[in-house]
PyMOL commands that place a pseudoatom at each C-alpha (Angstrom):
pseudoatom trace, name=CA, resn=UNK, resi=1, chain=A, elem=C, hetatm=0, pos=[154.834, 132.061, 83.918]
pseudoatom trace, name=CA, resn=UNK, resi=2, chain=A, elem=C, hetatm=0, pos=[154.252, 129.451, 86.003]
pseudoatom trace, name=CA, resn=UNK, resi=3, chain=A, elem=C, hetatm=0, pos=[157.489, 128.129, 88.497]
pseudoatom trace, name=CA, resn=UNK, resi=4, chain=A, elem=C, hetatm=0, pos=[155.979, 124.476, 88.553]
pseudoatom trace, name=CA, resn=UNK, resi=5, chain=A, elem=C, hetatm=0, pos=[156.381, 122.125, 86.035]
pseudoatom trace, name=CA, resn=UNK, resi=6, chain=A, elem=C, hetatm=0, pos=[154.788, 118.234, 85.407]
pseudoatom trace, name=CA, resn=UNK, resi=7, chain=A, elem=C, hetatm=0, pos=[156.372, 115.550, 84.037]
pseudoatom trace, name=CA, resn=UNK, resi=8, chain=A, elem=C, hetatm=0, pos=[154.766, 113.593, 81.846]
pseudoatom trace, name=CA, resn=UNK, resi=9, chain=A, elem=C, hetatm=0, pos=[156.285, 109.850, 81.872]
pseudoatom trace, name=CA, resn=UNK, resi=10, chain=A, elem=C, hetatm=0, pos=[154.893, 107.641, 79.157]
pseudoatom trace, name=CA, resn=UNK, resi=11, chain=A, elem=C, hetatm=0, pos=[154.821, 103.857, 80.424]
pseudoatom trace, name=CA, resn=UNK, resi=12, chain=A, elem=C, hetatm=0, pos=[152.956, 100.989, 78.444]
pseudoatom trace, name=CA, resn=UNK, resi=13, chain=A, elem=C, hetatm=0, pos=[150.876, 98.513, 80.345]
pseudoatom trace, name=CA, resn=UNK, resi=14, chain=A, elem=C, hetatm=0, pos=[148.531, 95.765, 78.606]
pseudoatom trace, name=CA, resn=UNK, resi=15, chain=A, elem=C, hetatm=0, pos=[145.836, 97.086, 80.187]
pseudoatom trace, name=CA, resn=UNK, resi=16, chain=A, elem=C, hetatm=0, pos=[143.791, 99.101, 82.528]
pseudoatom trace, name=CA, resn=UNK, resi=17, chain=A, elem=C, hetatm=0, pos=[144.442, 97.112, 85.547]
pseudoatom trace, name=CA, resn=UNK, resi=18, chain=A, elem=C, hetatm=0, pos=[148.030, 96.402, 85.473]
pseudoatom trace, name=CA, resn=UNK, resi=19, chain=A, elem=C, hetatm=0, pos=[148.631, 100.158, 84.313]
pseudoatom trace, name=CA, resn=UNK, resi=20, chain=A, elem=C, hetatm=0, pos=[146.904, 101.486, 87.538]
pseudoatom trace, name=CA, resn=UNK, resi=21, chain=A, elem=C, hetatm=0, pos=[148.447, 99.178, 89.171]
pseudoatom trace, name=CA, resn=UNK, resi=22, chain=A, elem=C, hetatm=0, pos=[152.123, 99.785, 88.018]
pseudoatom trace, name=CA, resn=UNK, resi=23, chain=A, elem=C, hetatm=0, pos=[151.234, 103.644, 88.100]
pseudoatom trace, name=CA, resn=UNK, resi=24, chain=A, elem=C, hetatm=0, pos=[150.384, 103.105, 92.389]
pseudoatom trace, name=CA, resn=UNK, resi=25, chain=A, elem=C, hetatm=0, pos=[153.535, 101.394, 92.765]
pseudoatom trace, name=CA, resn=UNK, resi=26, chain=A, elem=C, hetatm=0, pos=[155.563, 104.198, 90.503]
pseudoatom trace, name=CA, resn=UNK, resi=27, chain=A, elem=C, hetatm=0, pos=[153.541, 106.290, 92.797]
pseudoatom trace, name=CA, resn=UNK, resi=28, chain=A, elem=C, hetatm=0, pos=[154.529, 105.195, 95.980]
pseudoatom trace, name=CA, resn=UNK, resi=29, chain=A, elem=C, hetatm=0, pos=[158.020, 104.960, 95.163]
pseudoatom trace, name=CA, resn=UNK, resi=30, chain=A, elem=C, hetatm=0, pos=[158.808, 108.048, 93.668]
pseudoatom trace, name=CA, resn=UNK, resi=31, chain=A, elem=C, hetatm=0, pos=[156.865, 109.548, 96.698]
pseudoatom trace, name=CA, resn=UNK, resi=32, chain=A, elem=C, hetatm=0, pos=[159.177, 108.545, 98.888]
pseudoatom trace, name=CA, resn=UNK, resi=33, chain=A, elem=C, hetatm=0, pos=[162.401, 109.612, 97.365]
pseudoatom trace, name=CA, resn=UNK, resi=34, chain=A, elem=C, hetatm=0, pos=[160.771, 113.540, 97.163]
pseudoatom trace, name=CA, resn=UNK, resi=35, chain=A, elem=C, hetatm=0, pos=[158.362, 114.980, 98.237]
pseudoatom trace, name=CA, resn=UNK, resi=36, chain=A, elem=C, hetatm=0, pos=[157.304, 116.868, 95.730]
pseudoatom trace, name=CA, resn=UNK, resi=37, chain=A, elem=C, hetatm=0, pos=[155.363, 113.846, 94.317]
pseudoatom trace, name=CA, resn=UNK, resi=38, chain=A, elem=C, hetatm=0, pos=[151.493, 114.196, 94.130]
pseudoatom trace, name=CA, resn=UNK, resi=39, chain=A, elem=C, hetatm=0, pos=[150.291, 110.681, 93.712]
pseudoatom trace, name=CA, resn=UNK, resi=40, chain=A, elem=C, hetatm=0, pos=[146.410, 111.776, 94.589]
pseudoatom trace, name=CA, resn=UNK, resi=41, chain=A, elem=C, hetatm=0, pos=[147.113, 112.962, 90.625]
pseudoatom trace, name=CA, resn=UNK, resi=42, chain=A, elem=C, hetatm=0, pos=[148.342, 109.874, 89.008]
pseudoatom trace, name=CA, resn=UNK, resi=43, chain=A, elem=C, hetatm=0, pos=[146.009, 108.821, 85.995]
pseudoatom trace, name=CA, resn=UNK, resi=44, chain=A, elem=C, hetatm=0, pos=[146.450, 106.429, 83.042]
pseudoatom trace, name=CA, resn=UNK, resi=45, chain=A, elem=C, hetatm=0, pos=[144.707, 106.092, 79.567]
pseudoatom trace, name=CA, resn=UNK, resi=46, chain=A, elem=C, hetatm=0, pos=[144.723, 104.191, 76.403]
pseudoatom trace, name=CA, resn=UNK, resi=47, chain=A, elem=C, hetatm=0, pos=[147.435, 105.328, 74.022]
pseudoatom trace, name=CA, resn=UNK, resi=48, chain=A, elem=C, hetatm=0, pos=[145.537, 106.318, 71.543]
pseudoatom trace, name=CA, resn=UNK, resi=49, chain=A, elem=C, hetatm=0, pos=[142.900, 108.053, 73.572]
pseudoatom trace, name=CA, resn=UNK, resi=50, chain=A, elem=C, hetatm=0, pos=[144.764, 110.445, 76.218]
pseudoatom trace, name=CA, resn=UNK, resi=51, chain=A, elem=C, hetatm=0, pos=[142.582, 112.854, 76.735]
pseudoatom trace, name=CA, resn=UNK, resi=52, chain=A, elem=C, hetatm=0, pos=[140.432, 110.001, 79.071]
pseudoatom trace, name=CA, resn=UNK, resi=53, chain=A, elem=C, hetatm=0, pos=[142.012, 109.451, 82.094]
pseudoatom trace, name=CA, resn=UNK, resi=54, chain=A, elem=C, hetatm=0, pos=[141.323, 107.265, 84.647]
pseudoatom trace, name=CA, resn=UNK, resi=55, chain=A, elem=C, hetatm=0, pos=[142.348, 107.557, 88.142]
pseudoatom trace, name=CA, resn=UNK, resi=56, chain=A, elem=C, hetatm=0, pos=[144.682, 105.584, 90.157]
pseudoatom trace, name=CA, resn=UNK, resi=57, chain=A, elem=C, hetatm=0, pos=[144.481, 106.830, 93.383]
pseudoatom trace, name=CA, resn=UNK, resi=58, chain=A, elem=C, hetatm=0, pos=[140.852, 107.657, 95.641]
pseudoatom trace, name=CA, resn=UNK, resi=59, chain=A, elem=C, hetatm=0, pos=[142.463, 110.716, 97.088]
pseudoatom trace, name=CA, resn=UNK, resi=60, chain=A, elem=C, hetatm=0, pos=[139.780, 111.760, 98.732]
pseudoatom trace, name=CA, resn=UNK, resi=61, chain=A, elem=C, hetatm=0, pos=[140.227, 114.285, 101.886]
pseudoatom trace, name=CA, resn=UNK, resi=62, chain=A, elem=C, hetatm=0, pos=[139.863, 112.589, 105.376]
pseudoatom trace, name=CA, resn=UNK, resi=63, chain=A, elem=C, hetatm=0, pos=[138.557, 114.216, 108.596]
pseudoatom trace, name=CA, resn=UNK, resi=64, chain=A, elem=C, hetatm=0, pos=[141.507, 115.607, 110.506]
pseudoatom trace, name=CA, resn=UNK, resi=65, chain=A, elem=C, hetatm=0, pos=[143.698, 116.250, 107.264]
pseudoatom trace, name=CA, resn=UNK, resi=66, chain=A, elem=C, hetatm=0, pos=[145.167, 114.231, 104.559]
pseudoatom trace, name=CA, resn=UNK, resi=67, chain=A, elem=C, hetatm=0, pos=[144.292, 112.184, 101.954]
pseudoatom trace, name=CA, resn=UNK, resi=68, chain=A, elem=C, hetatm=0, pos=[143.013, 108.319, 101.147]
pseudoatom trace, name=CA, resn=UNK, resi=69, chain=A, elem=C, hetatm=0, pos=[145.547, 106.525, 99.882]
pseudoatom trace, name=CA, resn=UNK, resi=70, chain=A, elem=C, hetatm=0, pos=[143.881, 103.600, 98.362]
pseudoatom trace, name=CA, resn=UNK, resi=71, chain=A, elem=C, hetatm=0, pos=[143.359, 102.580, 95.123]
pseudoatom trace, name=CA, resn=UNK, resi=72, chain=A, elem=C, hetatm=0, pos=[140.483, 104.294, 92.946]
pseudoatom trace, name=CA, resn=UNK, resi=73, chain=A, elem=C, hetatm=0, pos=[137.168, 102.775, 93.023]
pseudoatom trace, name=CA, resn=UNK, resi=74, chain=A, elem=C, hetatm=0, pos=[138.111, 100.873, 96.235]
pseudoatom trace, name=CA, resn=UNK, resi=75, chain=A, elem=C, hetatm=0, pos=[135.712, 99.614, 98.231]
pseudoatom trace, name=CA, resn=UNK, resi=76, chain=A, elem=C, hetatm=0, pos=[136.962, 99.781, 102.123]
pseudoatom trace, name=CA, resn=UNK, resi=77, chain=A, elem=C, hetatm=0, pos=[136.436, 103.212, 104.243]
pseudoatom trace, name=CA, resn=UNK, resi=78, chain=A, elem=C, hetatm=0, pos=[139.106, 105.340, 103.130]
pseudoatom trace, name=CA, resn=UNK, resi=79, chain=A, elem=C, hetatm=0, pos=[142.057, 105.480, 104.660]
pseudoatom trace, name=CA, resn=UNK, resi=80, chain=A, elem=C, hetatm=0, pos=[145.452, 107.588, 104.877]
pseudoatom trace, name=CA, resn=UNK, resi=81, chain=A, elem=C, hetatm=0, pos=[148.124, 104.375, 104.216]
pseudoatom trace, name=CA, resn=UNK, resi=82, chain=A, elem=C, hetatm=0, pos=[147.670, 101.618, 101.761]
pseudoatom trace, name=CA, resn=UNK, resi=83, chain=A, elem=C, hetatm=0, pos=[147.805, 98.282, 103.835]
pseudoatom trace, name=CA, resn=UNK, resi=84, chain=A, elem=C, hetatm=0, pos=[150.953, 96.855, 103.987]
pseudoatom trace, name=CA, resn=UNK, resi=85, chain=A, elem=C, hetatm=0, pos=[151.562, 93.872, 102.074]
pseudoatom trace, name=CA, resn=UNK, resi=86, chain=A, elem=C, hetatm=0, pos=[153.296, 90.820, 104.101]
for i in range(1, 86): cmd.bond("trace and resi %d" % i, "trace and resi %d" % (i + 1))
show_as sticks, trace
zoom trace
């Protein structure tokens, strides 16, 4: 048996853009208050079609270690922080 477990936290969005992004900011949030948050793994789909996902984040692994941190399907390098919104 495994000692991990996942929560699964069903949130409704009116579509596929504002789900992703509510899902980064959810993300980024929870991320910070643990750290046992993996928002490379964040995906949404359509209610009544789960078993398509789509991802949030790029996540891709950068030279030197870590992990891109911007949105899937960006189109900038990759990068390990989001930019920071003013």
């Amino acid at each position: 048996m495994t000692e991990r477990w996942v929560i699964h936290l069903p949130v409704t969005a009116p579509d596929l853009l504002r789900a992703r992004i509510f899902a980064r900011t959810a993300a980024r949030v929870l991320a910070r208050l643990s750290a046992r948050v993996e928002p490379g793994g964040v995906t949404v789909s359509a209610e009544d079609q789960q078993g398509v996902r789509h991802w949030v984040f790029c996540d891709q692994r950068l030279p030197g270690g870590g992990r891109c941190a911007l949105p899937a399907d960006h189109t900038a390098p990759c990068r390990r922080y989001a930019p920071s919104r003013r």
